[in-house]
N, CA, C and O atoms as CSV, one atom per row, in Angstrom:
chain,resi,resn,atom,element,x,y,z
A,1,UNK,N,N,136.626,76.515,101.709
A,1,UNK,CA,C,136.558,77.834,101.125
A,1,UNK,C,C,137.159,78.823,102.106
A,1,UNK,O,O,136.886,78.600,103.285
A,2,UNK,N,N,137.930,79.882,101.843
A,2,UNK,CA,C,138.664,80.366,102.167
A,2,UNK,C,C,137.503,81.502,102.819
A,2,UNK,O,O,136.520,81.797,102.139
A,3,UNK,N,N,137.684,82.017,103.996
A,3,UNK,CA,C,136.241,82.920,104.939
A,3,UNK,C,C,136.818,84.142,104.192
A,3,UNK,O,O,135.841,84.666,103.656
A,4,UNK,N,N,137.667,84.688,103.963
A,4,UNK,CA,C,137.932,86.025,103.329
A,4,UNK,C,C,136.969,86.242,101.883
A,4,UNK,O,O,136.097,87.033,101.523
A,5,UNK,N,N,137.529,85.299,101.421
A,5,UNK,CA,C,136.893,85.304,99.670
A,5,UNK,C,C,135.275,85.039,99.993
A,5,UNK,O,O,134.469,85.502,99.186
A,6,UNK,N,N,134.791,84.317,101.132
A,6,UNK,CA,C,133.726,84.564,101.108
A,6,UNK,C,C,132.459,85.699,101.931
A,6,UNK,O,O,131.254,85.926,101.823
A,7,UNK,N,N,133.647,86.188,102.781
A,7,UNK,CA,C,133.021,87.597,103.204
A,7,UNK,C,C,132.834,88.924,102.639
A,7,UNK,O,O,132.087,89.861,102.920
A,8,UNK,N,N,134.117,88.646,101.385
A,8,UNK,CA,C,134.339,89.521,99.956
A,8,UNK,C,C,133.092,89.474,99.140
A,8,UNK,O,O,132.526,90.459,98.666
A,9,UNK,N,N,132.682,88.102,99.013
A,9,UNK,CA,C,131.679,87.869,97.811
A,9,UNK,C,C,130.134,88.469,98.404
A,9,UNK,O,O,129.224,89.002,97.770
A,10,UNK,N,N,130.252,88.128,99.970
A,10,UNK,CA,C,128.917,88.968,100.389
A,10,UNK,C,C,128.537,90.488,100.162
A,10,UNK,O,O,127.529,91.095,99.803
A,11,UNK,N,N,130.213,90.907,100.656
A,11,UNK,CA,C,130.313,92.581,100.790
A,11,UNK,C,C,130.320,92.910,99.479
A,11,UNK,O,O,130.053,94.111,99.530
A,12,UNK,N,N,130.519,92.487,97.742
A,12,UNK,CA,C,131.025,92.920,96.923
A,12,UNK,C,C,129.690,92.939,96.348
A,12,UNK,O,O,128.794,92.487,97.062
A,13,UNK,N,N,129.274,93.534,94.776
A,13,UNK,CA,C,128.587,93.721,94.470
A,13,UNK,C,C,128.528,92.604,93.461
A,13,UNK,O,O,128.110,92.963,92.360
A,14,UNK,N,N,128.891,91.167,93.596
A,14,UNK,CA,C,128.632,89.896,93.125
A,14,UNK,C,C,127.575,89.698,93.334
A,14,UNK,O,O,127.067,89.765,94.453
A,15,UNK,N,N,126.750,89.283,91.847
A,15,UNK,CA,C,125.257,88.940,92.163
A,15,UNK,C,C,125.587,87.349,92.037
A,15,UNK,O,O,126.216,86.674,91.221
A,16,UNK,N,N,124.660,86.993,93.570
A,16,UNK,CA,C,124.876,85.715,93.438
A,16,UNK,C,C,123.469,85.594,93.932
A,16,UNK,O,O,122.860,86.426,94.604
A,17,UNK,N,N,122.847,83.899,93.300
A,17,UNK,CA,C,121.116,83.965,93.449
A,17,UNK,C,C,121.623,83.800,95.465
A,17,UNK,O,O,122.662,83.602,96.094
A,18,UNK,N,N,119.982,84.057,95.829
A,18,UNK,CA,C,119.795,83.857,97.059
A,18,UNK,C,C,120.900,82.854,98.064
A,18,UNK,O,O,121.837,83.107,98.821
A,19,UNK,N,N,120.086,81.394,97.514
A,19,UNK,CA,C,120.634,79.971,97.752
A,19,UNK,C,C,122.064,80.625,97.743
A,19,UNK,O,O,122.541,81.378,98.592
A,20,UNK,N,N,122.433,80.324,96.992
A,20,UNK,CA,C,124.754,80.939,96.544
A,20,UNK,C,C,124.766,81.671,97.750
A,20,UNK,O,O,125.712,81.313,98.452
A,21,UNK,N,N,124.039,82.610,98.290
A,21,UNK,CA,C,124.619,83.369,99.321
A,21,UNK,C,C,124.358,83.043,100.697
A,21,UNK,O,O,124.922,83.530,101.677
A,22,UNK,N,N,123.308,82.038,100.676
A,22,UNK,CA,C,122.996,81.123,101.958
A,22,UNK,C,C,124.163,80.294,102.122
A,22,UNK,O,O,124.644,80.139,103.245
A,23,UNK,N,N,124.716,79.684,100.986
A,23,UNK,CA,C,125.985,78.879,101.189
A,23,UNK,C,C,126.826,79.176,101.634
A,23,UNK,O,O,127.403,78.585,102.547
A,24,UNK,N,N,127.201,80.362,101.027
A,24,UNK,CA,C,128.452,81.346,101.323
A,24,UNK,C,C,128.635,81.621,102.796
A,24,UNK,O,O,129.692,81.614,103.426
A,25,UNK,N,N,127.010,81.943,103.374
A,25,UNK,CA,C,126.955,82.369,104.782
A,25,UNK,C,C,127.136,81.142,105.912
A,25,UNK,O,O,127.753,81.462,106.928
A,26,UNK,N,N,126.772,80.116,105.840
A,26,UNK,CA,C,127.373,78.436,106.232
A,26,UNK,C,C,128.727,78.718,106.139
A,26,UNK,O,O,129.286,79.452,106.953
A,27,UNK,N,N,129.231,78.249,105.314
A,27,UNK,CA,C,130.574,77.810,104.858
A,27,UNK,C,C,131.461,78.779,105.718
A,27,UNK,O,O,132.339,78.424,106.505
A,28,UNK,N,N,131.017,80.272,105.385
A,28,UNK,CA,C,131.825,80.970,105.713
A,28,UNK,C,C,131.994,81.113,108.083
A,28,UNK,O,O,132.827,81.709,108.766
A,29,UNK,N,N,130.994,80.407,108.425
A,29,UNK,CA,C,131.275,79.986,109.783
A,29,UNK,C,C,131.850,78.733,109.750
A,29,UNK,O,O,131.357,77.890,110.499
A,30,UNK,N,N,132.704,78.445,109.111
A,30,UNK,CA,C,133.474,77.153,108.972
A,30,UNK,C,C,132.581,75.764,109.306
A,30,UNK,O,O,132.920,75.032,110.235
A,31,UNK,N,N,131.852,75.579,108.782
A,31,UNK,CA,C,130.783,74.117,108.906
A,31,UNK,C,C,131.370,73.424,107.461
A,31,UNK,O,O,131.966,74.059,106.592
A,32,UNK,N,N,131.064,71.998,107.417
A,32,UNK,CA,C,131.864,71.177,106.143
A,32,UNK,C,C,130.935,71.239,105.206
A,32,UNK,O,O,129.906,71.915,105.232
A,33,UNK,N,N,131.308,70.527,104.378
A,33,UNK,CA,C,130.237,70.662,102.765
A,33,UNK,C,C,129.183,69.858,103.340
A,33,UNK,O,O,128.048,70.331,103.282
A,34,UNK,N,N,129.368,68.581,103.957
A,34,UNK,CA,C,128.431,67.937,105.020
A,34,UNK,C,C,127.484,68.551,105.785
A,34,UNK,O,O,126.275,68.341,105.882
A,35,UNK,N,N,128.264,69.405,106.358
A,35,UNK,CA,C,127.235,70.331,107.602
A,35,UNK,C,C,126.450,71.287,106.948
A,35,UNK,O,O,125.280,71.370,107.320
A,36,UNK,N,N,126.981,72.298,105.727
A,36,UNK,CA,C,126.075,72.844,104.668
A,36,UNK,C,C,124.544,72.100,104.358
A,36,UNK,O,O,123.365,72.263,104.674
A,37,UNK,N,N,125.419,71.136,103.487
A,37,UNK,CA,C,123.975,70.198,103.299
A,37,UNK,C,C,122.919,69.651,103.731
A,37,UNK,O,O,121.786,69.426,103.304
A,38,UNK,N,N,123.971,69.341,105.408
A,38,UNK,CA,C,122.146,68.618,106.361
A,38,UNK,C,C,121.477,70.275,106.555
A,38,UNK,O,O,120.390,70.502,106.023
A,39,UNK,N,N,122.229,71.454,107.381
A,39,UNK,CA,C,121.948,72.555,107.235
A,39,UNK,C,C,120.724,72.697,106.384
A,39,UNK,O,O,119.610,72.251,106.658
A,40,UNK,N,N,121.098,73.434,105.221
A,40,UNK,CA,C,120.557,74.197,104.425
A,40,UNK,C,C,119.815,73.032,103.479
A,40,UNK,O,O,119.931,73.445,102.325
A,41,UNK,N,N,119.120,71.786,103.471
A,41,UNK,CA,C,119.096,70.422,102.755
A,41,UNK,C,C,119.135,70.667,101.372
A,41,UNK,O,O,118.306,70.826,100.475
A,42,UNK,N,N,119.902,70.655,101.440
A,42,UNK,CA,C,120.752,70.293,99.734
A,42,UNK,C,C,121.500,69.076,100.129
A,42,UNK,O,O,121.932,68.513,101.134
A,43,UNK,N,N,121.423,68.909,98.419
A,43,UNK,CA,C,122.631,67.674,97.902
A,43,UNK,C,C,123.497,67.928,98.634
A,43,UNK,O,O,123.571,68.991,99.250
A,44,UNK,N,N,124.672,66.592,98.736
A,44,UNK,CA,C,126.152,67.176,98.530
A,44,UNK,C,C,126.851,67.546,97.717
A,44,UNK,O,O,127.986,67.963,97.948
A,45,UNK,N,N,126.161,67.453,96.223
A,45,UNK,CA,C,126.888,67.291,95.116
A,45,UNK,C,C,126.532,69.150,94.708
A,45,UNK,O,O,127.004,69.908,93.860
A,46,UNK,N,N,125.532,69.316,95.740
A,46,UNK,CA,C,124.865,70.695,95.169
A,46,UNK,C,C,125.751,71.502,96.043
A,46,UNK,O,O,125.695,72.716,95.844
A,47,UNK,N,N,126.362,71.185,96.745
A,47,UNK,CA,C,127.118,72.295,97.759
A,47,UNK,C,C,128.438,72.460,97.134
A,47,UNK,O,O,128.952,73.520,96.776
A,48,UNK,N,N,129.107,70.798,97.017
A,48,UNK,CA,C,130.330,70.795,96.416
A,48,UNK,C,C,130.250,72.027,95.015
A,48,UNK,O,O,131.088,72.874,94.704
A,49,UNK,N,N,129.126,71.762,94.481
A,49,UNK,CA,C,129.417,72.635,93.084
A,49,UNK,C,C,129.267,74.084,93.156
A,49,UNK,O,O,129.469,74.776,92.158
C-alpha cells in the first residue's frame, strides 16, 4: 500500500471502523501483510482484504 494514500485516508474525513485505521497505521510504517497480522493478530486473509 502506497504510505501517501494511506496517510491521506487517516488525514481525510474517510470513515473507516477503528480496526481499518489500526491497519492503515501498520502498513503505513512499511511492515508486510505478515507483520500486520502477527502485529495487530488478525488473519492474513483479514489484512489482505
Amino acid at each position: 500500500m502506497d504510505a501517501t494514500i494511506s496517510a491521506q485516508a487517516l488525514i481525510n474525513d474517510i470513515p473507516l471502523a477503528e480496526r481499518e485505521g489500526d491497519v492503515l497505521r501498520v502498513a503505513s510504517d512499511g511492515y508486510s501483510v505478515q507483520d500486520i497480522a502477527r502485529i495487530l493478530h488478525l488473519a492474513l486473509g483479514t489484512v489482505r482484504n
